[in-house]
ROZA-12584 format. One record per residue (C-alpha): x, y, z negated; residue in one letter; residue number from 0. Coordinates in nm, 4 decimals. Each point is the difference from the previous one (the first is absolute). Example, Ala and Ser with C-alpha at 12.3 -4.5 7.8 and 13.67 -1.06 7.14 Angstrom:
2
<pt><u>1.2300</u><v>-0.4500</v><w>-0.7800</w><resn>A</resn><resi>0</resi></pt>
<pt><u>0.1370</u><v>0.3440</v><w>0.0660</w><resn>S</resn><resi>1</resi></pt>
***
This chain:
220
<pt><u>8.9572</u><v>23.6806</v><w>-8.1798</w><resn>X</resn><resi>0</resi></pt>
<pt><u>-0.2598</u><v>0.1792</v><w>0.2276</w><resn>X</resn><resi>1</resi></pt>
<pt><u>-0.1813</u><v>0.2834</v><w>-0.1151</w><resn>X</resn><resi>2</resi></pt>
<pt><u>-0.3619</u><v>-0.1251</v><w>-0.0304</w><resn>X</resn><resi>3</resi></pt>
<pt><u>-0.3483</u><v>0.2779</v><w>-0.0569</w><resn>X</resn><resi>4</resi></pt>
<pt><u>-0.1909</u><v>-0.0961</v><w>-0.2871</w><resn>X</resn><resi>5</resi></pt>
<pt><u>-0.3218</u><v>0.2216</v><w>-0.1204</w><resn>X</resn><resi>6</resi></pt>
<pt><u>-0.1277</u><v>-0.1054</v><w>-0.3626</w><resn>X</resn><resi>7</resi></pt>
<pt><u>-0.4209</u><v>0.1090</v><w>-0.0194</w><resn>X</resn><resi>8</resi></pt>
<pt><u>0.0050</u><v>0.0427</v><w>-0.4045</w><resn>X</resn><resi>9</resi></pt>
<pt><u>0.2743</u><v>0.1581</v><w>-0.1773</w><resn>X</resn><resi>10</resi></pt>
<pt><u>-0.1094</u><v>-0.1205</v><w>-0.3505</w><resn>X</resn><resi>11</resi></pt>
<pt><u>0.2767</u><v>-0.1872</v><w>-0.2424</w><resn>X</resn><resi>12</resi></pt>
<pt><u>0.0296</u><v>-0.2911</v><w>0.2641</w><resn>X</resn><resi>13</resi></pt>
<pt><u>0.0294</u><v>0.2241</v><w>0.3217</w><resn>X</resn><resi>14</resi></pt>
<pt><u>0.1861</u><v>0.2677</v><w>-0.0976</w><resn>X</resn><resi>15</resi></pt>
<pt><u>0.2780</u><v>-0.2934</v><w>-0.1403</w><resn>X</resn><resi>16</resi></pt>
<pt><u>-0.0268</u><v>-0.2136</v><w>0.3139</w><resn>X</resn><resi>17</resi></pt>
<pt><u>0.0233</u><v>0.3037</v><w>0.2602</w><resn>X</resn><resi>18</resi></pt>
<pt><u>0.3355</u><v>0.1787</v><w>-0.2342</w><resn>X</resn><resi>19</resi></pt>
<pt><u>0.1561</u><v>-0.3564</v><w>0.0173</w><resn>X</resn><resi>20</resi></pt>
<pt><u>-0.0881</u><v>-0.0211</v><w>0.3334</w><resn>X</resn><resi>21</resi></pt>
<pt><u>0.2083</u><v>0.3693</v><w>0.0759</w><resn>X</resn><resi>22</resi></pt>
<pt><u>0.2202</u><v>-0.1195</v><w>-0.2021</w><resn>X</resn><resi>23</resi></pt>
<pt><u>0.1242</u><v>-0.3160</v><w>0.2063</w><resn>X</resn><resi>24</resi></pt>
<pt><u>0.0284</u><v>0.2875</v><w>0.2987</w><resn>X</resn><resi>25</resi></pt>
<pt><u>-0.3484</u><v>-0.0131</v><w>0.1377</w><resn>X</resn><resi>26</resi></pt>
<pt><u>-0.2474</u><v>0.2750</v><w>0.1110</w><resn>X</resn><resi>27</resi></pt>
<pt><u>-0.2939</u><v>0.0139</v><w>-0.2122</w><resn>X</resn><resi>28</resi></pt>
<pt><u>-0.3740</u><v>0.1865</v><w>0.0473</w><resn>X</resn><resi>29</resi></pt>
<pt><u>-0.1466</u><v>0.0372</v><w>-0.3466</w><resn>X</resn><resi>30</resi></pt>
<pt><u>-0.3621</u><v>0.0171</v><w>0.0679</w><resn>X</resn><resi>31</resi></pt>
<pt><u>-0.2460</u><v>0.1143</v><w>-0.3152</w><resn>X</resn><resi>32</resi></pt>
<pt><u>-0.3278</u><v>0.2068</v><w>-0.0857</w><resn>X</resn><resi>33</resi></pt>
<pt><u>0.1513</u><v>0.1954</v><w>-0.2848</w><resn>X</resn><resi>34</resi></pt>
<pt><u>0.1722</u><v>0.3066</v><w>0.1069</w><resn>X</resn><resi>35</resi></pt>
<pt><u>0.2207</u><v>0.0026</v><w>-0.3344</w><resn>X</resn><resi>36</resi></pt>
<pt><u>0.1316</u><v>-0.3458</v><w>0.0172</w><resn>X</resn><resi>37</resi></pt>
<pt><u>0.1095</u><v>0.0762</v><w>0.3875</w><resn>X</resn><resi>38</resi></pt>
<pt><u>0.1651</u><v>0.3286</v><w>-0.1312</w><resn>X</resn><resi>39</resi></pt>
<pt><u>0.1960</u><v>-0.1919</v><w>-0.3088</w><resn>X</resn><resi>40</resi></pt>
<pt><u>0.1367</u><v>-0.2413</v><w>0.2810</w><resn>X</resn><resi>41</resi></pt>
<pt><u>0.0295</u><v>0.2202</v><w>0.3369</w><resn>X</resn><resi>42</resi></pt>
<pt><u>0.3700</u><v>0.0071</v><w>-0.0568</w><resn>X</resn><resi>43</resi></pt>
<pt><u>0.0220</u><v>-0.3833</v><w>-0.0243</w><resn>X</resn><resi>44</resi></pt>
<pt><u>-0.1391</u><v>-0.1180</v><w>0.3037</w><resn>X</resn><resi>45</resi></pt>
<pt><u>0.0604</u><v>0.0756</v><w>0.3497</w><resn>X</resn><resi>46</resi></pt>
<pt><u>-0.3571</u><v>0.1529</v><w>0.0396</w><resn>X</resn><resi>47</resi></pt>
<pt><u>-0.2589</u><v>-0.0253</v><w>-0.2439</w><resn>X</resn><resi>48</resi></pt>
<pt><u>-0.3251</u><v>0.1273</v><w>0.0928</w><resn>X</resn><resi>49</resi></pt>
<pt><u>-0.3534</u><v>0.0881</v><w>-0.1785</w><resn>X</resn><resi>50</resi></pt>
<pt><u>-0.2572</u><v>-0.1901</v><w>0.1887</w><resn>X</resn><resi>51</resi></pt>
<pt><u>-0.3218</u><v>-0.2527</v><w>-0.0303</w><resn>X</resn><resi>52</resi></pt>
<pt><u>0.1161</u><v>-0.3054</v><w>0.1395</w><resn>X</resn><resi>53</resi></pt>
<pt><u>-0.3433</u><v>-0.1276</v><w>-0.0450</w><resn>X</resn><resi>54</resi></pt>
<pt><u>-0.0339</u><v>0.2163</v><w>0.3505</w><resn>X</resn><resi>55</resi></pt>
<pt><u>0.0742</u><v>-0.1503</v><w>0.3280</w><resn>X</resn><resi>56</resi></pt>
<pt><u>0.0440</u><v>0.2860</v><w>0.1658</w><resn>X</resn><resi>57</resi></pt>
<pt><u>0.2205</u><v>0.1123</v><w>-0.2392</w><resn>X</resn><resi>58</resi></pt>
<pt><u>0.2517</u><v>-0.3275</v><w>0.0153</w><resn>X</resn><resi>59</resi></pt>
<pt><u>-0.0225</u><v>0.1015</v><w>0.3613</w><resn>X</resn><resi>60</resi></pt>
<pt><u>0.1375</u><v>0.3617</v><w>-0.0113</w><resn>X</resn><resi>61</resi></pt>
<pt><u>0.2912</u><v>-0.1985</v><w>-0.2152</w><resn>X</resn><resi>62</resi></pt>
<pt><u>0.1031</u><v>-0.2238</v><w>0.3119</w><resn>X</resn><resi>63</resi></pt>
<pt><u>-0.0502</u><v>-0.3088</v><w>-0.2858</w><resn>X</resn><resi>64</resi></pt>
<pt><u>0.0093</u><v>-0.2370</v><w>0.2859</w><resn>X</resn><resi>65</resi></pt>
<pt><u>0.3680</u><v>0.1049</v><w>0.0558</w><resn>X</resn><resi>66</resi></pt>
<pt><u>0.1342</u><v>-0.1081</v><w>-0.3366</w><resn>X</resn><resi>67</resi></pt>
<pt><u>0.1387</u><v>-0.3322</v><w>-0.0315</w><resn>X</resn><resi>68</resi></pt>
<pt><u>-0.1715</u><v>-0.0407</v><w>-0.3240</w><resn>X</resn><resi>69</resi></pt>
<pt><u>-0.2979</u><v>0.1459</v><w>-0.2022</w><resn>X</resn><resi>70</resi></pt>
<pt><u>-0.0353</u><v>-0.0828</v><w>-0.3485</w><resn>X</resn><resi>71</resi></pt>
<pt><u>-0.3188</u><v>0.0208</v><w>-0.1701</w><resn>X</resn><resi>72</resi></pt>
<pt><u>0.0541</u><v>0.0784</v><w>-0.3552</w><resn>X</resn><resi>73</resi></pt>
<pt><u>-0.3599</u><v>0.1180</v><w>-0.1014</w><resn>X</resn><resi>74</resi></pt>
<pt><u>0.0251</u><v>0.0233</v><w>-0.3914</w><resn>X</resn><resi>75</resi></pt>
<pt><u>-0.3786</u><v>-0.0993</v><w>-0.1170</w><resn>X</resn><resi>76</resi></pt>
<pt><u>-0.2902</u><v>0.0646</v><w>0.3181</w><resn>X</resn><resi>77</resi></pt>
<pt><u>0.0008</u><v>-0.3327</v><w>0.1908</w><resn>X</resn><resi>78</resi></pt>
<pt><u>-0.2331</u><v>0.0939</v><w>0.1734</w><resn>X</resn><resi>79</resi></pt>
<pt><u>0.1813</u><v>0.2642</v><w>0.1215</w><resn>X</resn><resi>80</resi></pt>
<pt><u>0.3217</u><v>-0.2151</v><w>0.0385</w><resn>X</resn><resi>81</resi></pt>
<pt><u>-0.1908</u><v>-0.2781</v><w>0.2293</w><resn>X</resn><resi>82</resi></pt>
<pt><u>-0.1230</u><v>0.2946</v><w>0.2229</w><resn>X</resn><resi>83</resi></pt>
<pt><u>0.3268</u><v>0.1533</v><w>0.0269</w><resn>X</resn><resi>84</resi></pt>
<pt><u>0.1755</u><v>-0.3409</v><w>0.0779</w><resn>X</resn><resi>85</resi></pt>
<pt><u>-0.2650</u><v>-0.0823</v><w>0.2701</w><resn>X</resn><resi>86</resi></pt>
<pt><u>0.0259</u><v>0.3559</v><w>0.1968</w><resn>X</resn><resi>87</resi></pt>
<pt><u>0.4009</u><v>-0.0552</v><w>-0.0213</w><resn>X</resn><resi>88</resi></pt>
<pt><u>-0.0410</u><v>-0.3427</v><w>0.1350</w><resn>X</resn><resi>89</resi></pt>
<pt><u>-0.2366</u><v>0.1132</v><w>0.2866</w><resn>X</resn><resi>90</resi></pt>
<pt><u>0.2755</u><v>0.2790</v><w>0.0901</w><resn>X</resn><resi>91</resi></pt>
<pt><u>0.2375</u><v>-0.2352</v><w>0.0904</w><resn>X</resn><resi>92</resi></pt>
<pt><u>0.2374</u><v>-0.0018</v><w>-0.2802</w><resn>X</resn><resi>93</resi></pt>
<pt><u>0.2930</u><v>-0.2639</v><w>0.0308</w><resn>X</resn><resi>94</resi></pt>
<pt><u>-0.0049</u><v>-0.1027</v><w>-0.3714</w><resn>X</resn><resi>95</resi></pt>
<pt><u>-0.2952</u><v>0.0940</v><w>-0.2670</w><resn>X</resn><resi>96</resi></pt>
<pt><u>0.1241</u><v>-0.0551</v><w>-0.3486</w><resn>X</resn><resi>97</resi></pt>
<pt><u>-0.2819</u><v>0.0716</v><w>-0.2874</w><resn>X</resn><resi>98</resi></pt>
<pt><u>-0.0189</u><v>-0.0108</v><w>-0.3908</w><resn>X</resn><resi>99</resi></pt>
<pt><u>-0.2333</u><v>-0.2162</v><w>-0.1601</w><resn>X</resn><resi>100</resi></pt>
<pt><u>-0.1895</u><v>0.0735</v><w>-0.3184</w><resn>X</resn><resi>101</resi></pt>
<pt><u>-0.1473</u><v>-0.3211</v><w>-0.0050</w><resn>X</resn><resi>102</resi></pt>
<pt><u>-0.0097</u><v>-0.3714</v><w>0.1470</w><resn>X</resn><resi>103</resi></pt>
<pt><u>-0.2995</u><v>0.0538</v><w>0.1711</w><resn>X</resn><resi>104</resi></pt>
<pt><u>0.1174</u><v>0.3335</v><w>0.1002</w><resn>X</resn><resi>105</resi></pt>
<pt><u>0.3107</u><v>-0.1699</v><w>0.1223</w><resn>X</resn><resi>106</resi></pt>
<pt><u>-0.1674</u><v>-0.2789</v><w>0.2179</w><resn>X</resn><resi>107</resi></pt>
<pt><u>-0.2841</u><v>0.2228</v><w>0.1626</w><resn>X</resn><resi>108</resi></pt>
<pt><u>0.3326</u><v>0.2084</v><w>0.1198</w><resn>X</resn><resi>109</resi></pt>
<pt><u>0.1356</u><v>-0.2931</v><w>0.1197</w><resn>X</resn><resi>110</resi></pt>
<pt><u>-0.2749</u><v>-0.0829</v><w>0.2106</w><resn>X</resn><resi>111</resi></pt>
<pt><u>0.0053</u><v>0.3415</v><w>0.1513</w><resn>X</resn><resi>112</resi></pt>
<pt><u>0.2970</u><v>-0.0993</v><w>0.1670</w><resn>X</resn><resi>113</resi></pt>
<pt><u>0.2749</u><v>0.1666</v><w>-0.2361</w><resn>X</resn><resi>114</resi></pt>
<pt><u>0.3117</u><v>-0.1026</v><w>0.0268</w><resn>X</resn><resi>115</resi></pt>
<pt><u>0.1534</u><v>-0.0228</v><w>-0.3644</w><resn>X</resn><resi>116</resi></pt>
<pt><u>-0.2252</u><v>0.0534</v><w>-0.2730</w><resn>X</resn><resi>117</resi></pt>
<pt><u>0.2005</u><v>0.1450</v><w>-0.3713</w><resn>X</resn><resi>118</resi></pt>
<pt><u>-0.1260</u><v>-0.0689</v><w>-0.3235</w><resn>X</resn><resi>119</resi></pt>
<pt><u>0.1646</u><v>0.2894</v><w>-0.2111</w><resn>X</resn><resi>120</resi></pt>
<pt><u>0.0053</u><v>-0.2226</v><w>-0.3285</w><resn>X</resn><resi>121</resi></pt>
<pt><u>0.2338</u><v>-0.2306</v><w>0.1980</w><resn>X</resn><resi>122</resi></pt>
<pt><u>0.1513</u><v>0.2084</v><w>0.2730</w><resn>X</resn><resi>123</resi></pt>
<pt><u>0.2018</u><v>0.2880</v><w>-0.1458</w><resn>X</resn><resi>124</resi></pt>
<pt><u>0.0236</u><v>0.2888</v><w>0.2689</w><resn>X</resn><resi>125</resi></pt>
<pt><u>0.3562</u><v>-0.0054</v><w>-0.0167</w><resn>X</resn><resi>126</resi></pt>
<pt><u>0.0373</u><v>-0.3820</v><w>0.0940</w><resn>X</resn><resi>127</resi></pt>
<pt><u>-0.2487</u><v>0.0338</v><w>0.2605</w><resn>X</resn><resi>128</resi></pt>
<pt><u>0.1853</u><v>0.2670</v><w>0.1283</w><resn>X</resn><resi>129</resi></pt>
<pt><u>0.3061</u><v>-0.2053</v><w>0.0128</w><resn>X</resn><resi>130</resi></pt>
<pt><u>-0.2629</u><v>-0.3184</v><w>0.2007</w><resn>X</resn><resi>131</resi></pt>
<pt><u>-0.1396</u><v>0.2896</v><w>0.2654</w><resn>X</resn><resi>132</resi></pt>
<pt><u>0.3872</u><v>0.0492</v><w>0.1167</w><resn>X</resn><resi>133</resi></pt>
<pt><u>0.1387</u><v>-0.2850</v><w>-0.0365</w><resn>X</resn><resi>134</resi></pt>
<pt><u>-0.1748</u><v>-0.3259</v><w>0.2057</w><resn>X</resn><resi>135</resi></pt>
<pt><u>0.2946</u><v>-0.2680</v><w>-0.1683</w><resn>X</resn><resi>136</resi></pt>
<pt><u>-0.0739</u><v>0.1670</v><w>-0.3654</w><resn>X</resn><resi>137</resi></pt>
<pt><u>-0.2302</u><v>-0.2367</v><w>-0.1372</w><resn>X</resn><resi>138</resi></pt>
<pt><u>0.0481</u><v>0.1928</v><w>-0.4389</w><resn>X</resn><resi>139</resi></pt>
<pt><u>0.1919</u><v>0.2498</v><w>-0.1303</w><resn>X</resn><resi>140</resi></pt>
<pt><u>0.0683</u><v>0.0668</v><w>-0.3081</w><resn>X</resn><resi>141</resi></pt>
<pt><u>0.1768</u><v>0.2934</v><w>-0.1650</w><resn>X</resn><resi>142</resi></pt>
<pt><u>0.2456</u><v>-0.0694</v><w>-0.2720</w><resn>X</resn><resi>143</resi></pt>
<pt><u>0.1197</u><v>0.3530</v><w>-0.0113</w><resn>X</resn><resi>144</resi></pt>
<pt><u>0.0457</u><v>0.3157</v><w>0.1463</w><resn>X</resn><resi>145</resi></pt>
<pt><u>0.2351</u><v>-0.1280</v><w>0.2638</w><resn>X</resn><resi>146</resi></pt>
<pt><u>-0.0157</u><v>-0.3711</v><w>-0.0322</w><resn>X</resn><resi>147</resi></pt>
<pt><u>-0.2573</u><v>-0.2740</v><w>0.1537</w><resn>X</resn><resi>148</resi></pt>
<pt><u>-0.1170</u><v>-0.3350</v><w>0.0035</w><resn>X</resn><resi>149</resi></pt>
<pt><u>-0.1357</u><v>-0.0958</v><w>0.3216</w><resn>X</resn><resi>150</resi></pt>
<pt><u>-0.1555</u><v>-0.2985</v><w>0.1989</w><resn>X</resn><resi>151</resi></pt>
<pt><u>0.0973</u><v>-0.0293</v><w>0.3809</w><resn>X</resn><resi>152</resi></pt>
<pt><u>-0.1270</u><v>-0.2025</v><w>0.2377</w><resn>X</resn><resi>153</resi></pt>
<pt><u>0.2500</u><v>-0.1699</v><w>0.2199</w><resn>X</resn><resi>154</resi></pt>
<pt><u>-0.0019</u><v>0.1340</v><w>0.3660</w><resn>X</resn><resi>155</resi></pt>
<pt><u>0.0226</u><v>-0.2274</v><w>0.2615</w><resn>X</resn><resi>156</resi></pt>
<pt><u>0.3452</u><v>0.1328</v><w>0.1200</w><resn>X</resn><resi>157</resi></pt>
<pt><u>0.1995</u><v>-0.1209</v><w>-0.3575</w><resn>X</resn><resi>158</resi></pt>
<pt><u>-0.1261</u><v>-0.3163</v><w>0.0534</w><resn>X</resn><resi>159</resi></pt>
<pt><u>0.2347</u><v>-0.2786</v><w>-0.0251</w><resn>X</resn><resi>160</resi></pt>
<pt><u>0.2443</u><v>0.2300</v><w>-0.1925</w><resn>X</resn><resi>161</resi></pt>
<pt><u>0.1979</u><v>-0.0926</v><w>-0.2898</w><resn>X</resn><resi>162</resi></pt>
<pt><u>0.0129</u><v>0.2377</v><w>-0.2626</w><resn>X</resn><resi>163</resi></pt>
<pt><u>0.3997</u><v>0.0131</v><w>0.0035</w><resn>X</resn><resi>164</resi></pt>
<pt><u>-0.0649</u><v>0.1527</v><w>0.3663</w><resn>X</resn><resi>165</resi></pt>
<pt><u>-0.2612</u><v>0.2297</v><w>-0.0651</w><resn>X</resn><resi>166</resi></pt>
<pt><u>0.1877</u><v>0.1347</v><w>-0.3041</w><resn>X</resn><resi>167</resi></pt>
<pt><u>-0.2240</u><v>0.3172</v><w>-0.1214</w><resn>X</resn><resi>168</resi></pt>
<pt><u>0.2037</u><v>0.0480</v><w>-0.3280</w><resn>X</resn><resi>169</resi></pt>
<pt><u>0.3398</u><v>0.0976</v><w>0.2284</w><resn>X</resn><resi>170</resi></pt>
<pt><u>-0.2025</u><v>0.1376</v><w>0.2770</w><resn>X</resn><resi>171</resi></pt>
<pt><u>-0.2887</u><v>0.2211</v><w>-0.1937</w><resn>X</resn><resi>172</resi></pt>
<pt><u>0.0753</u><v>-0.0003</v><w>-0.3839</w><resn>X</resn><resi>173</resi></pt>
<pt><u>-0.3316</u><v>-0.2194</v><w>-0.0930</w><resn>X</resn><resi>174</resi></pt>
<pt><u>0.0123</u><v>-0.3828</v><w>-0.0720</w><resn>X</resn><resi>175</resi></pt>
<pt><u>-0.2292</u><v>-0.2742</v><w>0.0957</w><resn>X</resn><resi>176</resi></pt>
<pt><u>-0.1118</u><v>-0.1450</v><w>-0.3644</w><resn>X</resn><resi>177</resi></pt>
<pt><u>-0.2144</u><v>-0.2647</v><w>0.1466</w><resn>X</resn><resi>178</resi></pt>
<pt><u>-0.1452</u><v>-0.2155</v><w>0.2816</w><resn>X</resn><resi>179</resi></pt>
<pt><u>-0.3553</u><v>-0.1034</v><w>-0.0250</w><resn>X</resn><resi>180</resi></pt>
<pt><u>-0.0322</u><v>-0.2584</v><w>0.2638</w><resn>X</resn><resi>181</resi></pt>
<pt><u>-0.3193</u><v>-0.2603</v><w>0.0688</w><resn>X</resn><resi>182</resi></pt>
<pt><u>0.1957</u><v>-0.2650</v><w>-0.2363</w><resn>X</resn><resi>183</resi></pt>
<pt><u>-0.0037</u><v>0.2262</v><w>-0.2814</w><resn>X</resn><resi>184</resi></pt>
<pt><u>0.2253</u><v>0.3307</v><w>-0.1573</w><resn>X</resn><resi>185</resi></pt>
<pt><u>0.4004</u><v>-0.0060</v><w>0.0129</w><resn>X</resn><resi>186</resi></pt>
<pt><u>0.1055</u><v>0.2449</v><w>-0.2975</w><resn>X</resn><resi>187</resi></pt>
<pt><u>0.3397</u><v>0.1233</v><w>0.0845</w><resn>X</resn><resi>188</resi></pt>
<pt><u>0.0638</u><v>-0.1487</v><w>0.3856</w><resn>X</resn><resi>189</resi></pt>
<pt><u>0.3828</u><v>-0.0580</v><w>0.0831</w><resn>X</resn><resi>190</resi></pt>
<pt><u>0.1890</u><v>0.1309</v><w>0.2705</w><resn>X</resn><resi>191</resi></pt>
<pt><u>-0.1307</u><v>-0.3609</v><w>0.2184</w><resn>X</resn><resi>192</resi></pt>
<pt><u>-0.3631</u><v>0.0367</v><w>-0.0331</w><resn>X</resn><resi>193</resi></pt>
<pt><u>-0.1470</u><v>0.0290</v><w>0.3408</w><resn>X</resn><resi>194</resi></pt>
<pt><u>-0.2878</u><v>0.2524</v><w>0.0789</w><resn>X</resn><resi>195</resi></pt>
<pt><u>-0.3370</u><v>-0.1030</v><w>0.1947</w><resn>X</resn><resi>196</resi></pt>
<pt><u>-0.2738</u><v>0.1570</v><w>0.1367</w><resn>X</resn><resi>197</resi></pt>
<pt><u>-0.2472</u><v>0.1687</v><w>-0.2519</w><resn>X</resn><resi>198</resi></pt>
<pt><u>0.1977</u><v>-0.1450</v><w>-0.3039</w><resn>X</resn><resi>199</resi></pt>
<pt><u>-0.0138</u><v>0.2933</v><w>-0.2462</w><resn>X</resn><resi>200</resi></pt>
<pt><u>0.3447</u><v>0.1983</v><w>-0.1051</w><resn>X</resn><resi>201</resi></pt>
<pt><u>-0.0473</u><v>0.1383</v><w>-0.3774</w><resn>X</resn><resi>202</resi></pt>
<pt><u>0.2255</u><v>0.3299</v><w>0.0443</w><resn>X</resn><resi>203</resi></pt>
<pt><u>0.1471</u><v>0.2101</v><w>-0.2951</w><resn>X</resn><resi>204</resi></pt>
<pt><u>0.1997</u><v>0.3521</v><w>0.1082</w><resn>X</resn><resi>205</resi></pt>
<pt><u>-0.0560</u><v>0.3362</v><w>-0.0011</w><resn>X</resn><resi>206</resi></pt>
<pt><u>-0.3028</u><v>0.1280</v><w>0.2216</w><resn>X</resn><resi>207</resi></pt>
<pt><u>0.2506</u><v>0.1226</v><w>0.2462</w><resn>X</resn><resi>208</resi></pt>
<pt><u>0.1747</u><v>-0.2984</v><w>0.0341</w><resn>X</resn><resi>209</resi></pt>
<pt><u>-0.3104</u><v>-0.2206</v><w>0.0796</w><resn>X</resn><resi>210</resi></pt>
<pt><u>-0.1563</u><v>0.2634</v><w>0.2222</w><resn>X</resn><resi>211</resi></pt>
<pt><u>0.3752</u><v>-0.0300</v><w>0.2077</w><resn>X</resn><resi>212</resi></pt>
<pt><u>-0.0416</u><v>-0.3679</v><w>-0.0191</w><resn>X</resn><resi>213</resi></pt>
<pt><u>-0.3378</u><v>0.0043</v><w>0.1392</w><resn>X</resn><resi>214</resi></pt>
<pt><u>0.0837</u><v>0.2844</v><w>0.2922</w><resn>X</resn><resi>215</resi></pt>
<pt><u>0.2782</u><v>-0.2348</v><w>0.1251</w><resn>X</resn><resi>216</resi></pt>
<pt><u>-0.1082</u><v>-0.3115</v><w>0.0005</w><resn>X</resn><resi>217</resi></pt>
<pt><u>-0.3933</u><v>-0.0494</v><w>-0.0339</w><resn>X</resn><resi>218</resi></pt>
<pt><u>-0.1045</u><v>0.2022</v><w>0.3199</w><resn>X</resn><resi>219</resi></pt>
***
């Protein structure tokens, strides 16, 4: 998996969970916030974390912003501040602009702006979006413990065609394919002669590692 630059603007409850998630699925991280105490309690958790008004350009600037693959907006309650933010990051050239939403309106006047995924923290967990942000096949994620995972993976275009017996990602990788949701409906427990297509969607249970190895080797 390639190391990819993220910089979360807002290290409140959803920030500060998305950007350690993100570190901790071997990322580099830029925690960006106004409070000089909450960048001190998580200094040592981020690759840089930095006190600094994001609500000034020239300040994004002097952070090279546009050379992160992804900025995260996670303003906790100013939206006006948060739709200022997002616009200045857009204008700098930032590949992908990611930004909380307090509200629906909030949400769609973002959208308009141009942003490219907009997170409503009621629905999004920072951990699972985390998890989305990496991972362009992971379509949910959801943590049954400590070390294992349900998750939802798109099927590339290269296991297309594939039975399952051939693919094999309990022998290969430890996790199982549980089910197949394909156009004609779900398949709970597929056997060994189910054939893969395109975009069909694998329900995976294994450990995080296992999944994340799956993923590396054969959804690039």
């Amino acid at each position: 998996m390639d190391v990819q630059q993220f910089a979360v603007i807002g290290m409140g409850r959803f920030g500060s969970s998305l950007a350690k998630e993100l570190m901790k699925l071997g990322h580099q991280v830029l925690g960006i916030d106004k409070d000089e105490e909450i960048i001190d309690e998580l200094s040592s958790e981020m690759t840089h974390a930095v006190v600094a008004d994001a609500a000034d350009e020239e300040v994004l600037r002097s952070l090279g912003i546009r050379n992160f693959d992804c900025v995260i907006v996670a303003i906790g309650d100013d939206i006006q501040t948060s739709i200022l933010i997002s616009i200045q990051v857009k204008e700098l050239g930032v590949k992908k602009v990611v930004a909380k939403a307090l509200s629906e309106l909030h949400g769609r006047v973002l959208e308009r702006l141009g942003v490219d995924r907009v997170i409503y923290p009621e629905r999004d967990m920072g951990i699972r979006v985390a998890h989305h942000l990496v991972s362009p096949n992971l379509l949910d994620y959801i943590e049954l413990s400590q070390d294992y995972t349900i998750a939802e993976l798109s099927v590339p275009k290269c296991l297309h065609g594939l039975k399952l017996k051939e693919l094999d990602p309990r022998a290969k990788y430890g996790c199982s394919i549980v089910a197949l949701n394909k156009p004609g409906g779900i398949i709970i427990a597929p056997s060994a002669e189910d054939t893969l297509a395109e975009k069909d969607i694998m329900v995976m249970i294994g450990t995080n590692r296992q999944i994340e190895a799956f993923e590396e080797r054969l959804l690039v």
